[in-house]
N, C-alpha and C positions, 0 to 999 in steps of 0.2 A: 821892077825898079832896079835901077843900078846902083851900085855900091855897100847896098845892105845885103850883108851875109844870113844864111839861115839861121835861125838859132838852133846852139848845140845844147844838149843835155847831157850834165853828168852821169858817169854809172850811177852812182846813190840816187841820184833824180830818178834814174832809171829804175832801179831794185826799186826803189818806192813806189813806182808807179806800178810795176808788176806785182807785186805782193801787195798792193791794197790799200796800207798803213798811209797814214796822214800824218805829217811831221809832228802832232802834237801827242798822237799814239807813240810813237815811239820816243817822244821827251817824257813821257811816265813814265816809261819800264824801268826798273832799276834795273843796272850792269849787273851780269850773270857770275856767279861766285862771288859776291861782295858777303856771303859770309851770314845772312839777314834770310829769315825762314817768316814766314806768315804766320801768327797763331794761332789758325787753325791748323797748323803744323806741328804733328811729333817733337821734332829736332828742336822747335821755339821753346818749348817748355821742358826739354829736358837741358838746355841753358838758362832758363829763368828760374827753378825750383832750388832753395836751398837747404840744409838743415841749420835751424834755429841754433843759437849757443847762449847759455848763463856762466853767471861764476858760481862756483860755490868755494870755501876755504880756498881762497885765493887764485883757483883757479880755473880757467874758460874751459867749459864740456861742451859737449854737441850734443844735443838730442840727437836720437835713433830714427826719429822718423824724419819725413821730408816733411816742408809747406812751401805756400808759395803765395806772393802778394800781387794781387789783383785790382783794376784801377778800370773803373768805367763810369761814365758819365760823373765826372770827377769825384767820383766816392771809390776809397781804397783799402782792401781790406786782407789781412791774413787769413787765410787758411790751412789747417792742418790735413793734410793730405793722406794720412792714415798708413802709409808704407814703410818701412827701408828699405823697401825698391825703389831705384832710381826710375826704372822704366814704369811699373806701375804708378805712383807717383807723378812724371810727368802726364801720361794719361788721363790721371782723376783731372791734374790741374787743366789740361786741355776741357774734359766734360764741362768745368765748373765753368770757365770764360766760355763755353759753347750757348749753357747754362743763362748764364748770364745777356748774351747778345740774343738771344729768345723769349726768354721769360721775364727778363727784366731782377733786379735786386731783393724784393721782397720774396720771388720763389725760388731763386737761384737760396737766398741764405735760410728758409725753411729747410730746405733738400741736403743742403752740405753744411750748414753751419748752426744745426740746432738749437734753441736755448735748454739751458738745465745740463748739467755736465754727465749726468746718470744715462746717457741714452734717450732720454726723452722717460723714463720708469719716475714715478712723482715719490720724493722727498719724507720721509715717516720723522713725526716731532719723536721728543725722547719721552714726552706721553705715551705716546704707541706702542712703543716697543716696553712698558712700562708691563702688559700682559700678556698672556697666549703666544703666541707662536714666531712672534715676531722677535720676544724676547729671547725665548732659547737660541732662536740662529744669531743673531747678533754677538750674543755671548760664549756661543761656539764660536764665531770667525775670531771673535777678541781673543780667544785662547790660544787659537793657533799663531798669533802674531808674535813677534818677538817683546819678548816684557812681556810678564805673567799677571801684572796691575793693570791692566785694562780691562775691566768688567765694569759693566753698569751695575746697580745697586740699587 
């Protein structure tokens, strides 16, 4: 036919064609150094972990250890990360969203977020410790504590 020219193809039409990708593959990728790391990435969680702060007499402290809040299948929750390593710490916090996108919440929070604050060691009433052997350690630690008035009776 006369008057119709060939069609031309852009380089990018071209690079595209040669490398495979389909324009809609490469409208997901985020642009490279934009600074944004995957969670299952080191680097994600050692910008997401903080240490916690209270006041006390007037004024704001940091805890010693790291945590880190975690948010899946819209449930969000802190965890104490057990460190003051920065780098350890980010690592637990990666285990525990790894943790989580595996197991799901009920075994991710058995694993890392205990109930009972003793370690999981069950709780003695002041009955208990009322005889035998339970009593004298108690009442040794109480001595060693600062203030000489703390003994049980």
């Amino acid at each position: 036919m006369k008057g119709i020219l060939p069609r031309q193809h852009s380089s990018e039409q071209e690079n595209t064609r040669l490398n495979g990708k389909s324009v809609q593959e490469v409208s997901k990728q985020r642009p490279v150094g934009n600074g944004r790391h995957p969670k299952t990435d080191l680097r994600y969680w050692e910008k997401a972990i903080f240490q916690p702060t209270y006041t006390r007499d007037g004024q704001v402290r940091r805890v010693g250890e790291w945590a880190a809040k975690i948010q899946h299948l819209g449930r969000r929750e802190t965890f104490s990360l057990g460190s003051a390593n920065k780098a350890n710490a980010a690592s637990r916090a990666k285990e525990i969203y790894l943790s989580l996108q595996a197991a799901g919440w009920d075994a991710t929070l058995a694993k890392f977020k205990p109930k009972g604050g003793s370690a999981g060691k069950p709780v003695a009433t002041i009955g208990e410790f009322s005889t035998g052997e339970s009593r004298s350690m108690i009442i040794a630690k109480a001595a060693g504590t600062r203030g000489s008035g703390r003994f049980i009776r």
